[in-house]
N, C-alpha and C positions, 0 to 999 in steps of 0.2 A: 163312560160314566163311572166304574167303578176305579177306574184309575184316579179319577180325581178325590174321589174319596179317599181312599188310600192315602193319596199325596197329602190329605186335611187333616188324618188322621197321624199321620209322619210327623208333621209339623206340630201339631197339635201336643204330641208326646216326647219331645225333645226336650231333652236334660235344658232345665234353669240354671241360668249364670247363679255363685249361692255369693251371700255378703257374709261374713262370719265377725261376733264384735266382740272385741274383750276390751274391758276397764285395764286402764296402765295407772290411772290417779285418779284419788278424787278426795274431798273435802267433806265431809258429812258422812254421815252411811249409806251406803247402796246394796240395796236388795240385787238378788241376782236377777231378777226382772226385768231390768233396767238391760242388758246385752238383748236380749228376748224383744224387747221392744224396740229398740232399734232395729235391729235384722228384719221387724214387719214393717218399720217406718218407709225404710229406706230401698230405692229400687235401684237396681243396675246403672252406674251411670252410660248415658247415650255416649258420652269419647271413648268411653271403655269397651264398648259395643262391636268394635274387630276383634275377639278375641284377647284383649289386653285385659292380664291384672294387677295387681299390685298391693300394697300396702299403704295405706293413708293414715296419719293423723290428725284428729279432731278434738275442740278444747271446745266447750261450750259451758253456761249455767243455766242450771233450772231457777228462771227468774225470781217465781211466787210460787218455787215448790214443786211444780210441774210442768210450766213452759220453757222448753228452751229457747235461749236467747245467747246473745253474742259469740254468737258462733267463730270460731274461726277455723281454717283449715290448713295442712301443713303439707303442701306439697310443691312444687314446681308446676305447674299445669293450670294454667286460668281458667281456665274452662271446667276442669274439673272439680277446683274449689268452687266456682261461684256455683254450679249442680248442687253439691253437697249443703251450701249456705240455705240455699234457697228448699232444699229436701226437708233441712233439718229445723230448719228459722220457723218461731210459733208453735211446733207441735207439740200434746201433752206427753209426758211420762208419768206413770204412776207408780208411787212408790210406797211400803209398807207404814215409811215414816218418816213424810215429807220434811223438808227443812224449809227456812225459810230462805237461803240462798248458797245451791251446792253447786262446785264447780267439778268438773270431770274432763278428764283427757282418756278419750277412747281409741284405740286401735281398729282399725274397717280391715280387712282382708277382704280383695276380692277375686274369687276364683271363676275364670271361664268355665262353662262348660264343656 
C-alpha cells in the first residue's frame, strides 16, 4: 500500500513540460502581459507529448481588443497547428490599453521536461 503512494506521489511531483512566449511583432502596444497570458492559456501540445520540443510561430489578432482571432500557425506539422488554433481561437487577453484591432506574431518555445 505504501508503494502505491509513493508511486502517486512520484507522479504527482514530476517536472512540467514549460511553454515559454516572446512577442517577435506586433502592431499596437503590448503590455508585457500579454507573453504572461499566454503561457497560462496554452497547454502542452498532446504530438509534442514524447518528449519533443521545438519552436513554433504564431500570428494572431485581438479582434475587439481582447479576443484572439485568425489565428494562424507557422509550422510543418498539422496536427500541431490545428492544437494551437483551436487552444488559442476565442480566448481573451487583457491588456493595459486595448486597441481596437492588434495583430502580433509570437514565438512559443516548448521545452520537455
Amino acid at each position: 500500500m505504501n508503494v502505491i503512494f509513493l508511486g502517486l506521489f512520484l507522479l504527482l511531483q514530476r517536472p512540467q513540460d514549460k511553454i515559454q512566449v516572446q512577442i517577435l511583432e506586433r502592431s499596437g502596444k503590448a503590455s508585457s502581459e500579454i507573453t504572461d497570458q499566454l503561457a497560462s492559456i496554452l497547454t502542452y501540445p498532446q504530438v509534442l507529448a514524447d518528449g519533443k520540443g521545438g519552436i513554433v510561430v504564431v500570428q494572431f489578432y485581438l479582434t475587439d481588443g481582447i479576443t484572439i482571432g485568425r489565428v494562424k500557425v507557422f509550422s510543418g506539422d498539422f496536427a500541431l497547428n490545428s492544437d494551437l488554433v483551436r487552444q488559442l481561437t476565442g480566448k481573451k487577453l487583457y491588456q493595459a490599453e486595448p486597441g481596437a484591432l492588434n495583430q502580433y506574431t509570437v514565438k512559443l518555445l516548448f521545452k520537455p521536461h
